[in-house]
C-alpha positions, 0 to 999 in steps of 0.5 A: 672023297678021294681015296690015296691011289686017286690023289697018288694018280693025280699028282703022277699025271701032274709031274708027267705033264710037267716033263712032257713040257720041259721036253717041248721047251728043249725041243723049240730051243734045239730046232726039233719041234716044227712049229712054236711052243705055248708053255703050260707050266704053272697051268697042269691042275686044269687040265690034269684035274678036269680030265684024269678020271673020265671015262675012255669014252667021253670026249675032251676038247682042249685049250691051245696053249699046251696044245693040249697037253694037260688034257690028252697026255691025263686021258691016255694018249701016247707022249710018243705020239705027241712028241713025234707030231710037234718032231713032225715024224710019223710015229704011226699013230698020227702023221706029224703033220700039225703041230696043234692037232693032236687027235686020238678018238680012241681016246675021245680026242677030235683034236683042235679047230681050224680057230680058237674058240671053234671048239664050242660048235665041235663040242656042242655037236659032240654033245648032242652025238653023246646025248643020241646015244644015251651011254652016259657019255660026256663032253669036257671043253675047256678053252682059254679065256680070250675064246669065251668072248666069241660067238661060237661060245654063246651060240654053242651055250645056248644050244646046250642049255636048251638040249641038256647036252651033256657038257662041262665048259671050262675056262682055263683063266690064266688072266691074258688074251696073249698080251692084253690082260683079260680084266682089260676085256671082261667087265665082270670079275669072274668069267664064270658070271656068263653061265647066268644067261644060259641057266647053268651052273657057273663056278669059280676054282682055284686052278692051282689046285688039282683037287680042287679042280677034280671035284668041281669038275666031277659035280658037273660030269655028274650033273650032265650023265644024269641028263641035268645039262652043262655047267660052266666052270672058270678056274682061275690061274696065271701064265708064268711063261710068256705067251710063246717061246721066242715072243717078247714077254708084254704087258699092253705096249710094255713089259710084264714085270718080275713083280707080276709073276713071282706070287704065281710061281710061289703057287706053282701047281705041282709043288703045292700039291707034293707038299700036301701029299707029303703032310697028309702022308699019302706021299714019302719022299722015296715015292716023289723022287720015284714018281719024278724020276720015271716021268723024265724016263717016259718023257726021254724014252718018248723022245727017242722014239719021236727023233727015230721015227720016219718023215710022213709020206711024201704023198700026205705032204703033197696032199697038203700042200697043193690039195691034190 
């Protein structure tokens, strides 16, 4: 059971990273972001629910869309150093050289595969460095829909199914493998189904809600400090936004309609989860107006940093760009 400063926590970090990406979308459009933009909007309850409660020393693997900001900005890593790296700025954390990697293994973030879905091999090393170490330490990965029919899913599966590695496999399903719809692709209703050949759990959520999310999630954590193995878990939710900023929005050979993606914006994580706080009297509207105003305060403040802060240095660039 959650109690009211868990719910208070969620729902903070659901509005934080909700600004976070109205900051990204702002930077795309003016030119500051080096690189494109993959909205998460809609999509906050995964990640936020998934990973606002670990512990500082579990490792956390994230979907690309986001770039991972559902997952890192809840586990504590710095909006500064996020908006510097997409600003390429070196904010002294990290050198601005990338806009996917956006890694901190203070915070038990390695950052982002060369390939989507090459974080199931990364995790299931993970695992089985956390498992060596027998400190309770758990491995949370979750990826889009389109990585799981990989075969670096099924590899890392089967070899954290026979080990008991300590992971919990999450499927953010926003239904589309960029513009092809995911029940064009998978023969199965629920993805969720895959955990079945592995013999691990294999749940189905609602990912429009964080607390529903949060506990499905918390039931896996559990099961795999206790040394039980990983589960599956599929959280079911929709991408509003198109699949980057500056594509056109498709559907197949045509366009996604209005009619499509009205219902998902009526289920719209955040709001949903504020009217629930607010009947259950958890919230007033003095503390949601507080909460939304100091979010856009960190966000903005955390810009001003990116835009001041230094180019990397000139030899990283060279270093990367000639390999020398």
């Amino acid at each position: 059971m959650l109690t009211k400063e868990q719910k208070m926590k969620l729902y903070t970090n659901l509005v934080r990273v909700r600004k976070l990406d109205e900051i990204m979308v702002k930077g795309v459009l003016s030119g500051k972001v080096c690189g494109h933009w993959s909205s998460q909007k809609g999509q906050e309850a995964v990640g936020v629910g998934a990973t606002t409660f670990l512990r500082k020393d579990d490792y956390i693997f994230f979907c690309h869309r986001g770039h991972g900001i559902t997952t890192v900005i809840p586990k504590g890593i710095s909006p500064r150093a996020f908006i510097a790296e997409h600003f390429s700025k070196n904010s002294g954390a990290c050198q601005g050289m990338g806009c996917l990697h956006v890694a901190d293994m203070e915070y038990g973030a390695p950052g982002l595969s060369g390939s989507l879905g090459g974080d199931f091999v990364l995790a299931a090393g993970m695992g089985i460095a956390a498992k060596m170490r027998a400190k309770g330490q758990v491995v949370v990965c979750i990826q889009g829909d389109g990585t799981y029919g990989r075969g670096t899913f099924h590899e890392a599966a089967l070899m954290a199914a026979n080990w008991k590695l300590p992971i919990v496999w999450g499927v953010e399903n926003n239904q589309y493998m960029v513009f092809t719809p995911t029940s064009d692709i998978f023969p199965k209703e629920n993805m969720a189904d895959l955990a079945f050949g592995y013999g691990m759990p294999g749940v189905v959520v609602d990912g429009q809600d964080v607390v529903a999310v949060f506990e499905a999630f918390q039931t896996a954590i559990e099961r795999a400090r206790a040394g039980e193995g990983p589960s599956l878990i599929e959280c079911k939710t929709y991408r509003i936004e198109p699949h980057t900023y500056g594509m056109v929005d498709k559907r197949c050979a045509g366009l996604r309609s209005p009619e499509e993606i009205e219902p998902w914006v009526k289920k719209d994580p955040v709001n949903l989860f504020q009217e629930r706080l607010l009947k259950e009297g958890v919230l007033t509207q003095a503390d949601v107006d507080r909460i939304d105003r100091e979010a856009i305060e960190e966000m903005e403040e955390a810009e001003r940093f990116a835009t001041e802060s230094p180019a990397p240095d000139p030899q990283i660039l060279k270093q990367v760009l000639y390999w020398k």
